[in-house]
C-alpha positions as CSV (number, residue, x, y, z in Angstrom):
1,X,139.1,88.5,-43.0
2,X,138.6,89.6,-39.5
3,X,135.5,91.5,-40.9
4,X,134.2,88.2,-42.4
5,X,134.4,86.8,-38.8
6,X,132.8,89.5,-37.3
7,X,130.0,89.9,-39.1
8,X,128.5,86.1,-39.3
9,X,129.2,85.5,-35.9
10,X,127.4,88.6,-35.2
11,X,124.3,87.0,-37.0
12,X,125.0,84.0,-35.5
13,X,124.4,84.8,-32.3
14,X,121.0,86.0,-32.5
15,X,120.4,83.0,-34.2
16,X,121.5,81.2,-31.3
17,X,120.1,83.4,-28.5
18,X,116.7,82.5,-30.4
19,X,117.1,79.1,-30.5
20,X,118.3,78.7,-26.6
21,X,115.0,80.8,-25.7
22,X,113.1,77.9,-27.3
23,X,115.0,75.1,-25.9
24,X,114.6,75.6,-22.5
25,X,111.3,77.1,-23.0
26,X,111.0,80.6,-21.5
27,X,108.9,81.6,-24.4
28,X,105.2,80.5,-25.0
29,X,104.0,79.3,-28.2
30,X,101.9,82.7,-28.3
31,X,104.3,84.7,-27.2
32,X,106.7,83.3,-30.1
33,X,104.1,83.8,-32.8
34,X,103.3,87.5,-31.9
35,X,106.9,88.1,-31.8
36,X,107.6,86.3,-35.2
37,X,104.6,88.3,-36.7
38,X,105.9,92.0,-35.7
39,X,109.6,91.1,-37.2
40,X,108.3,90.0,-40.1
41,X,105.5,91.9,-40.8
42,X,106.2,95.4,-39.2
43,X,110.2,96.0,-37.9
44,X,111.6,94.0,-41.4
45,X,109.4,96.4,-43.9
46,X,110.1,99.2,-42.1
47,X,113.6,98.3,-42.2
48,X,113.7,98.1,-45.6
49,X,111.8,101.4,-46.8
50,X,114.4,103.4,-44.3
51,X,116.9,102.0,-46.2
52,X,116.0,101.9,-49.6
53,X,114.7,105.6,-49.0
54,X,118.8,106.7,-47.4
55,X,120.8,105.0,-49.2
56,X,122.7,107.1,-52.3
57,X,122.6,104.8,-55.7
58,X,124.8,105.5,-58.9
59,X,123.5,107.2,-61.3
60,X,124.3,104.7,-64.1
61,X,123.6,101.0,-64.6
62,X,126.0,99.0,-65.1
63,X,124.5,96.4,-67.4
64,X,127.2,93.7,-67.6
65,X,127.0,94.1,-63.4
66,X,123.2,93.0,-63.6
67,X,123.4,90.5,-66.2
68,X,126.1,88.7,-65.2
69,X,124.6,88.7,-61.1
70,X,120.9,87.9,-62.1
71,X,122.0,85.6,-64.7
72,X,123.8,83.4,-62.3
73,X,121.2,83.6,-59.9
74,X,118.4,83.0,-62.0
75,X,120.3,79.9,-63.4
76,X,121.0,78.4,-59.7
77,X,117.4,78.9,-59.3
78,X,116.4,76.9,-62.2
79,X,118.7,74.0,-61.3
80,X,117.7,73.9,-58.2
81,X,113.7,74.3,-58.9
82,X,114.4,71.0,-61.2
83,X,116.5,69.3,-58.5
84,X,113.7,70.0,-55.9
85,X,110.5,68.9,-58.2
86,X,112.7,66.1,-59.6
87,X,114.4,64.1,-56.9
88,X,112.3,65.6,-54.4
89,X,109.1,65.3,-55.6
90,X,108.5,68.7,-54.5
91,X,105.3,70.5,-55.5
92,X,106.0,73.8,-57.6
93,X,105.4,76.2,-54.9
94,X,107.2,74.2,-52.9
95,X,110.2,74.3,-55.3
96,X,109.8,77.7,-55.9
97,X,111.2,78.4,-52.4
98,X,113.6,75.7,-52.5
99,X,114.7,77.6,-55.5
100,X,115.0,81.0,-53.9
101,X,116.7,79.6,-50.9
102,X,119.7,78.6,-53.1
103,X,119.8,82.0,-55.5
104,X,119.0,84.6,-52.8
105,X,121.7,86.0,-51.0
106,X,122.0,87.8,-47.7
107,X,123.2,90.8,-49.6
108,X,121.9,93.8,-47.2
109,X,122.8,92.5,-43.2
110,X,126.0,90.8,-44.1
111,X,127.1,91.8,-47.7
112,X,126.3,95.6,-47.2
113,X,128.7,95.9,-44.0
114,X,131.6,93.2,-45.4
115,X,131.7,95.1,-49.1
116,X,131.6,98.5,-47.6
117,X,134.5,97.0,-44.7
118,X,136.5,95.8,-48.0
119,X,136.1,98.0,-50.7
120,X,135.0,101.6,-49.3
121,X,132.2,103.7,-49.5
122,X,132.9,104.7,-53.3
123,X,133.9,101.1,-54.5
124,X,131.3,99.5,-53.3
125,X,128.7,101.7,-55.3
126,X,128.4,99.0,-57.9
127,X,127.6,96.4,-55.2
128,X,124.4,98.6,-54.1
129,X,123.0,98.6,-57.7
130,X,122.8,94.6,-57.0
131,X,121.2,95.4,-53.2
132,X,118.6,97.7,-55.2
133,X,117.6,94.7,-57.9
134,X,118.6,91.9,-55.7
135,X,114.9,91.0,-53.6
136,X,112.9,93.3,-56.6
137,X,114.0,90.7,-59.2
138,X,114.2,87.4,-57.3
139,X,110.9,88.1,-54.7
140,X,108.7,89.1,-57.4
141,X,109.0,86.0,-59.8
142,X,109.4,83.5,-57.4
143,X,105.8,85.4,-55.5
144,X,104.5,84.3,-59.0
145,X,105.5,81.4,-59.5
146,X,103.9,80.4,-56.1
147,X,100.7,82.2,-56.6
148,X,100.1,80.9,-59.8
149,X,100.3,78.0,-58.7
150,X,98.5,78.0,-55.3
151,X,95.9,79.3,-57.6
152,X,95.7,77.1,-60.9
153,X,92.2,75.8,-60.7
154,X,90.6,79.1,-61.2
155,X,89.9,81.1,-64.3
156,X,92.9,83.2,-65.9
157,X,91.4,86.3,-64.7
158,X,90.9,85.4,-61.5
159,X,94.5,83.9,-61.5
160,X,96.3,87.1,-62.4
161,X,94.0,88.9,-60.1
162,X,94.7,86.6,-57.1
163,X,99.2,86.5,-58.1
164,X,98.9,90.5,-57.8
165,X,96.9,90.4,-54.6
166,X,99.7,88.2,-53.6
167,X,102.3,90.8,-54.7
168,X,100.7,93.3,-53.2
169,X,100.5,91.3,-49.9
170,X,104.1,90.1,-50.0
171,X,105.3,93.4,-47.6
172,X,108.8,92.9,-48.3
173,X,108.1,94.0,-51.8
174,X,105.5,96.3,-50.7
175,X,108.7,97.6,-48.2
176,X,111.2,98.2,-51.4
177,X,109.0,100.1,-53.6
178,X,107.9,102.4,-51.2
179,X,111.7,103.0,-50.0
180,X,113.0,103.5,-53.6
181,X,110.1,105.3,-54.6
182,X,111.1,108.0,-52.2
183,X,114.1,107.6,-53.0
184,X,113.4,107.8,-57.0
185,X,111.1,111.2,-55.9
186,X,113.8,112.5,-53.5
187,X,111.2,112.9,-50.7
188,X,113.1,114.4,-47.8
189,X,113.5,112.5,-45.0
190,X,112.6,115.0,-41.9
191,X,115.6,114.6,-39.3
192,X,112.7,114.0,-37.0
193,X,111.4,111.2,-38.2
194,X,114.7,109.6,-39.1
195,X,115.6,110.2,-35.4
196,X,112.3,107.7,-34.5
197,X,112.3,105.3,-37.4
198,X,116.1,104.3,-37.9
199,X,116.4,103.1,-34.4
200,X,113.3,101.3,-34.8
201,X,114.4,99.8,-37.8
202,X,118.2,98.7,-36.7
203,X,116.3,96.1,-34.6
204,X,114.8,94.8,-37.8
205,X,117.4,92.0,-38.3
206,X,118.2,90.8,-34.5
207,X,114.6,90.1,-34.3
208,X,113.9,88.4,-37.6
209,X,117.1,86.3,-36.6
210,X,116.2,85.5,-33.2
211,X,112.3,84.3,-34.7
212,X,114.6,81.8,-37.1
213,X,116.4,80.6,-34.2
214,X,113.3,80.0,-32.1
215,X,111.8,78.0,-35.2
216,X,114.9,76.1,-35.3
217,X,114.7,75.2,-31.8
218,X,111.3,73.5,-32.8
219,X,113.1,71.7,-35.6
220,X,114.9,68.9,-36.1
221,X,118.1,69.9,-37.6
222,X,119.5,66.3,-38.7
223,X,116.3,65.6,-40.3
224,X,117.1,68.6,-43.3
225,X,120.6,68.3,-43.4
226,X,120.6,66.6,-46.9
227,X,117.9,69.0,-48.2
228,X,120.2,71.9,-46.6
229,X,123.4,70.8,-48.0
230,X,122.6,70.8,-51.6
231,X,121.0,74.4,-51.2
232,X,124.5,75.6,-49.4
233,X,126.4,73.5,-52.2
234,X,124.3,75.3,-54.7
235,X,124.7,78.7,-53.0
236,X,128.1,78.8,-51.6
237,X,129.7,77.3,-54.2
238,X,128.1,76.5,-57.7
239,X,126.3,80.4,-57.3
240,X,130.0,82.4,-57.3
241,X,131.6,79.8,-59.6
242,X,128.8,80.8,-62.8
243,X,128.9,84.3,-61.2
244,X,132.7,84.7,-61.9
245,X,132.6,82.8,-65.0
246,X,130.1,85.2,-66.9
247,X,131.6,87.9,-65.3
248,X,135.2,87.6,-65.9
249,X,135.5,84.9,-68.8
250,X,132.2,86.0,-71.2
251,X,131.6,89.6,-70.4
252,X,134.9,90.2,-69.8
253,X,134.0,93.1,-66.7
254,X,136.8,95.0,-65.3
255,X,138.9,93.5,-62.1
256,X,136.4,95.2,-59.4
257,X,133.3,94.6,-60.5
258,X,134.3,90.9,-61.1
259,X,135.3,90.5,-57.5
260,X,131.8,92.5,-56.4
261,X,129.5,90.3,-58.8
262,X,131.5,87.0,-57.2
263,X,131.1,87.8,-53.7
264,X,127.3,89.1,-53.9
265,X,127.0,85.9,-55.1
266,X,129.0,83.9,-53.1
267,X,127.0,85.6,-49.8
268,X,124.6,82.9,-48.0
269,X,121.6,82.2,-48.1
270,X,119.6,85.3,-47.3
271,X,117.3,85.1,-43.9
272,X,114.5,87.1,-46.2
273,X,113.9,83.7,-47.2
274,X,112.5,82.5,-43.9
275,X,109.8,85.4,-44.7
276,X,109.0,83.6,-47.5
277,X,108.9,80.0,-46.0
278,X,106.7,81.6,-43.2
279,X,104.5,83.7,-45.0
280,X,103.5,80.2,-47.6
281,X,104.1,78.1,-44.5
282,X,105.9,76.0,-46.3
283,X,109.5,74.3,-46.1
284,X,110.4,76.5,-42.7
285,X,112.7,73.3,-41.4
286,X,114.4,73.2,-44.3
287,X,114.8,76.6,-45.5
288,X,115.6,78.1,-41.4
289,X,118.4,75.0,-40.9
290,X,119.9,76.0,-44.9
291,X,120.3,79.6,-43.6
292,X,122.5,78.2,-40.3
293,X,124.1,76.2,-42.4
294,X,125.0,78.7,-45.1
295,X,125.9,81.2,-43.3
296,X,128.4,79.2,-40.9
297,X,129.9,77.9,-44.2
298,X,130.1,81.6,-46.3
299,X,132.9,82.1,-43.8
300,X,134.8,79.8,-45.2
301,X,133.9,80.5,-48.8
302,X,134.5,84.4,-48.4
303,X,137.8,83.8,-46.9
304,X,139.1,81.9,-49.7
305,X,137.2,84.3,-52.3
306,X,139.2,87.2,-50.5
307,X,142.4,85.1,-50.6
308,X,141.8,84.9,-54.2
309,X,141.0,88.3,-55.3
310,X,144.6,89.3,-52.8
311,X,141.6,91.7,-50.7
């Protein structure tokens, strides 16, 4: 448990170094957007082809793993894609992220380190299969669903044209293929430019973190609290709940991997999301204050998961 505790206050205090740095106004507007734009579009993608491109997968794919995961997930996005368009009036691009937001977890800066803390190098295997898939398979059809959308009122050509382009634009994607393509290709990775490119890349996540915290600090919190606890509802609770269900009760998986597939799941909302909400500038107030929120509430919910499981 002490791992739990370690780790999310860990991201929470970037998060809150951020956020003080806007408050009391050190940082200029410019300054702020310059930063934001290297995390995201430079230190985050680079991040993620490093460590798509080290990290050792399993040679097998455990099928009941993925469907049971991905099934949930894609299920919390649906519900909460109809919530959002519903009750919310939401437009569908806008639901789209509202959707991700409550099915996409934070499974590489907090669920890589806490599985790995809990289970061990070897255990854990099955819990990087779900890192691999995890922003392939939830990215890519919610980048769809927006582009399609953002571009309806042109010709079908021209709309698959344009939702590609967008794929092809979206850099976290961009950042995963590359990484597991040399990975795939086993492309050695020279010493020497590990040596300059994995420090580089460790500062990926502060950064990214501290940009959410300054765009909190230009937020008001109170004013997406009931917008960020239905996402964390959906997330923190309804997400494992399905999760364990199909995992343990209809697939009937071993012990383990129930207990991975129901703490990927039960992870918090993933700050990859932010990306998304700044990239489509849209929903940013409500998607950065969910991630706070989530995150300070997965302690909580993996504690009692842990409790559970006896871990």
């Amino acid at each position: 448990m002490s791992s739990v505790l370690a780790t999310i206050m860990g991201v929470f205090s970037y998060i809150l170094a951020g956020y003080i740095l806007k408050k009391i106004n050190i940082v200029s507007t410019n300054i702020e957007k310059i930063f934001s734009s290297i995390s995201f579009n430079f230190l985050l993608p680079l991040a993620l082809i490093v460590n798509f491109w080290l990290i050792a997968f399993p040679n097998i794919v455990v099928l009941k793993l993925i469907i049971s995961f991905f099934g949930a997930g894609i299920l919390i996005f649906i519900i909460s894609f109809f919530i959002s368009k519903q009750f919310y009036k939401f437009k569908v691009d806008d639901s789209a992220l509202f959707g991700l937001g409550a099915c996409f977890g934070n499974s590489v800066a907090l669920g890589i380190p806490l599985m790995y803390s809990i289970l061990g190098p070897v255990d854990a295997m099955p819990y990087m299969i779900l890192v691999l898939f995890h922003g392939i398979i939830h990215f890519t059809y919610t980048t769809i669903i927006i582009e399609s959308y953002r571009n309806r009122n042109q010709s079908n050509i021209n709309k698959i044209i344009k939702t590609i382009f967008g794929l092809v634009q979206n850099i976290i994607l961009v950042g995963m293929f590359v990484g597991l393509a040399l990975n795939y290709f086993e492309i050695p990775f020279p010493n020497t430019l590990q040596n300059i490119l994995q420090p580089i890349a460790k500062l990926a996540l502060p950064t990214v973190l501290v940009s959410m915290g300054m765009a909190l600090g230009g937020f008001k919190i109170t004013a997406n609290l009931s917008y960020s606890i239905v996402l964390t509802t959906l997330k923190n609770f309804i997400h494992p709940l399905i999760a364990f269900i199909l995992a343990k009760y209809i697939l009937f998986m071993s012990p383990l991997l129930v207990f991975i597939v129901t703490m990927a799941a039960a992870l918090p909302s993933g700050t990859q999301t932010y990306y998304f909400s700044y990239r489509y500038n849209s929903l940013q107030n409500i998607i950065s204050t969910n991630i706070v929120i989530s995150t300070f509430v997965s302690f909580f919910t993996l504690s009692i998961i842990l409790l559970l499981f006896s871990y």
